[in-house]
N, C-alpha and C positions, 0 to 999 in steps of 0.2 A: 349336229343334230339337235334340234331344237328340242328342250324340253329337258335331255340329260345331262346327269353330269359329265363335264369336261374336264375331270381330272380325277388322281386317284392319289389314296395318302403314303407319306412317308415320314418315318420315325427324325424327330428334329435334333440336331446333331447334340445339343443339352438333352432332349427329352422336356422339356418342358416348352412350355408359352410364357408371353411377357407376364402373365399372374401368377407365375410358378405351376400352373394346371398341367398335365401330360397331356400332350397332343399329338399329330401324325399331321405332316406340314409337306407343302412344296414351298417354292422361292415364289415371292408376290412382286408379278409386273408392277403394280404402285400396291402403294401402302391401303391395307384396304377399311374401311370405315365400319361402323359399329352395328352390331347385328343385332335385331329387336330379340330381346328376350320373353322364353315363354313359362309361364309361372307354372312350376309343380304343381300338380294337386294333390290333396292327399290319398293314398290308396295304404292297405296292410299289406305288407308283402310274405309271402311264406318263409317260415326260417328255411336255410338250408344248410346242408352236409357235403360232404362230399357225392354221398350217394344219389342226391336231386341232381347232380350235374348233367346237363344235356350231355349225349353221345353229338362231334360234330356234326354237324349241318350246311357248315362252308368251309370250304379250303383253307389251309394257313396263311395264304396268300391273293389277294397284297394288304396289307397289318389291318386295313380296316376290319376285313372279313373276320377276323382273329377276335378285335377287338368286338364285336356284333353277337359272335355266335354264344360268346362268353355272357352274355344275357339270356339264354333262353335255357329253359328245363323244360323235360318230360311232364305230362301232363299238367303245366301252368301254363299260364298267362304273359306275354311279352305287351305291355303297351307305346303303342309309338305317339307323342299328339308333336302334330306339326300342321303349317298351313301345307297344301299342296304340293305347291311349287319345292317345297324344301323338303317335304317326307318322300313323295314321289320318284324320285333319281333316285335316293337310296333304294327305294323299294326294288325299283328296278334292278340294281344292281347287287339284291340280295337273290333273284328268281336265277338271274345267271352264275353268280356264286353259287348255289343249289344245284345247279345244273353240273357246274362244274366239279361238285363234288359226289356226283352222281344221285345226287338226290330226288324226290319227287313233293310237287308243293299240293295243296289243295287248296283253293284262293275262292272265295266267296265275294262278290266284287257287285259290293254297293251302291257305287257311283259310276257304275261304266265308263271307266277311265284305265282299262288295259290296253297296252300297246302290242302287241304281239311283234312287229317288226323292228323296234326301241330292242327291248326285252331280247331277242334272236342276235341283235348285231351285237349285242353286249356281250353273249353267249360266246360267238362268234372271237371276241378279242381276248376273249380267256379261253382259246382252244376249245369251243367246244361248235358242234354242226349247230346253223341257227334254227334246222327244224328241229332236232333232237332235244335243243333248248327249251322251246316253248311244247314240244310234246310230253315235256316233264312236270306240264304245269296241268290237275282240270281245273278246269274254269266252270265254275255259276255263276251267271250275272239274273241278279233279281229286276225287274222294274216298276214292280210297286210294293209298298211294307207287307202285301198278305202274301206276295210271291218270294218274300225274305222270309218270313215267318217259318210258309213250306219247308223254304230251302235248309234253312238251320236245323228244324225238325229233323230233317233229313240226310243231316249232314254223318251222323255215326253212322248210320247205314252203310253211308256212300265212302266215307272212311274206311270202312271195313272191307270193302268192297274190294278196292283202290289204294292202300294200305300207304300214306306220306308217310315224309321224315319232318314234315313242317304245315299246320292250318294256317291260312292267313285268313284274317275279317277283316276289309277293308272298306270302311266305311258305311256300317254296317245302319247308322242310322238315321243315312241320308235322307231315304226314300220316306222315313214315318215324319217328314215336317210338312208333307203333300195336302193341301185341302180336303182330298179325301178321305184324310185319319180324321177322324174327330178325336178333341182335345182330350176328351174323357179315356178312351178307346188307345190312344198314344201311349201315356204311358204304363197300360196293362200290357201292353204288346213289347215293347221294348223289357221289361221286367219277366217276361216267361224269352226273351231272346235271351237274356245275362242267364235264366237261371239255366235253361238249354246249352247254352255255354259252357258252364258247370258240367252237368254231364256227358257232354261230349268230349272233355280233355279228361276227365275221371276214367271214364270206358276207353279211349284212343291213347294215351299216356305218350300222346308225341307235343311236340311246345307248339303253341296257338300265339301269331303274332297279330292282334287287334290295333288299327292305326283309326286316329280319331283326328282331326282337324281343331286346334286352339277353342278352349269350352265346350270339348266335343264331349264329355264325362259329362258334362250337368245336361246335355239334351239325349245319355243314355243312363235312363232312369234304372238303379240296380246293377247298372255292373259294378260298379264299387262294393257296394253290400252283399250284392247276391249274386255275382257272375264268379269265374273261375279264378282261382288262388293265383296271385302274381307275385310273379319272379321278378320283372326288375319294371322299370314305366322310364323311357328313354323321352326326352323333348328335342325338338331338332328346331332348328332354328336356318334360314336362310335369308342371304343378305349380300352388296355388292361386294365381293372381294373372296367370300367365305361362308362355308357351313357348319355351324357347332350342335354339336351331338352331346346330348350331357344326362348320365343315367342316375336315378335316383338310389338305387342299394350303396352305392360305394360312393355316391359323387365326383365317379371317373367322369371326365370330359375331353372332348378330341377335337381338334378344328381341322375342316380341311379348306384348302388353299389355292387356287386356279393356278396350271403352267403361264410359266412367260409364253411370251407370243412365239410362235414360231416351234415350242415343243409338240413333241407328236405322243401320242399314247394310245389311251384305252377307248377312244373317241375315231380311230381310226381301221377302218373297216372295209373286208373288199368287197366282191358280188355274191351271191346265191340265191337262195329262194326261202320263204317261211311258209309253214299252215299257220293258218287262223284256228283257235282252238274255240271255243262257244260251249256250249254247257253243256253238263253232265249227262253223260249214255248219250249223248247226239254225235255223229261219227265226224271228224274233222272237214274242214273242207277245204282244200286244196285251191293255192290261188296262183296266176298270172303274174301277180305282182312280184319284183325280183326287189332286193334289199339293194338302197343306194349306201354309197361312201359314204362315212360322218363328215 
């Protein structure tokens, strides 16, 4: 399946990697080559206790999920910054963990890049129905910054409504680099988005995972300063051979690693059917289309 990932992690017989870092490994067909690193930025992270600790949100199973969920608290902030290709699989395969832990998401989707039928087959190989999967999800997709604007405004409402275990903002400040923001206009709007942020994980007290694409912080003016307290800012990083996940609170880091050829797993899927899920209070719609093999 083009676009996910094709593998899934596992604890390395030392526990460590060749830098001594803790990681979750499979066996590598060849040796795999070096993965562009993505530079921290700074953000203040909220102290925690015990008592800030997220309630789960994914399964304990299989270690990644473990190692993920372990980032995110009740009313804070999770940020992910990665290019696409390398934040996106995970993403994916955090909406189906979710699912499988019976959870429900609220996703605010930027860049109109949700798959619905990705997403359901993933579902699907962690035991769960691939409609039931993506029916655990609402989806908003904005497509222009005043129709993001709306939507965040609107978003504790719709919280409330609709009550997750998980906010995602994916990409949330795609749409304000469009010709039709004026420069001036940009960054007032992205600054009342961080600070609406704020109060929506204040009032909602459930974890908000914001993912942002490599200098996606300097073109979202305020959420550093002014958007919601965070808990941990994960970098992901993708490259040939391997994906490295490396979190800023602890400087826990994890690599994962593609099966040899010829292994089968969580890429591996039978038939059924998906809804397409489209944005909030509009009723799903139901499709033709049937979910192929990986």
């Amino acid at each position: 399946m083009s676009g996910t990932i094709d593998f899934e992690p596992v604890i390395a017989p030392d526990g460590t990697a060749d830098e001594g870092e803790p990681v979750e490994r499979l066996p590598l067909a060849a040796p795999a080559r070096p993965v562009p690193q993505v530079a921290i930025p700074r953000i203040r992270l909220a102290p925690h206790g015990r008592a800030a600790r997220a309630r789960p949100i994914l399964p304990p199973e299989p270690a990644l999920f473990r190692w993920l969920a372990a980032r995110f608290a009740p009313g804070e902030a999770t940020l992910w910054i990665g290019s696409r290709a390398a934040v996106e699989p995970i993403l994916e395969l955090l909406y189906a963990g979710s699912a499988r832990a019976r959870g429900r998401v609220s996703l605010l989707e930027g860049a109109n890049r949700f798959h619905p039928y990705r997403v359901g087959e993933l579902g699907r190989s962690l035991g769960v129905d691939a409609t039931e999967t993506v029916a655990r999800i609402r989806l908003a997709r904005a497509f222009t910054a005043y129709q993001m604007v709306a939507l965040v405004d609107g978003w504790a409402t719709e919280a409330r409504r609709h009550p997750p275990t998980l906010l995602v903002a994916h990409d949330l400040p795609t749409l304000f680099t469009a010709d039709e923001v004026p420069d001036d206009e940009r960054a007032a709007l992205l600054r009342h988005v961080a600070r609406t942020l704020r109060a929506l994980t204040d009032r909602v007290r459930v974890p908000l995972l914001v993912t942002l694409d490599p200098g996606g912080l300097d073109k979202f003016p305020g959420l550093a300063d002014e958007g919601p307290r965070w808990c941990d800012l994960l970098t992901i990083a993708r490259g040939p051979g391997t994906v490295r996940l490396r979190a800023l609170r602890d400087d826990a880091r994890l690599a994962c690693v593609p099966r040899p050829r010829g292994q089968h797993g969580i890429e591996e899927f039978g038939g059924g059917s998906a809804e397409e899920v489209i944005a909030w209070d509009v009723p799903p719609r139901p499709t033709a289309r049937r979910s192929r093999s990986g």
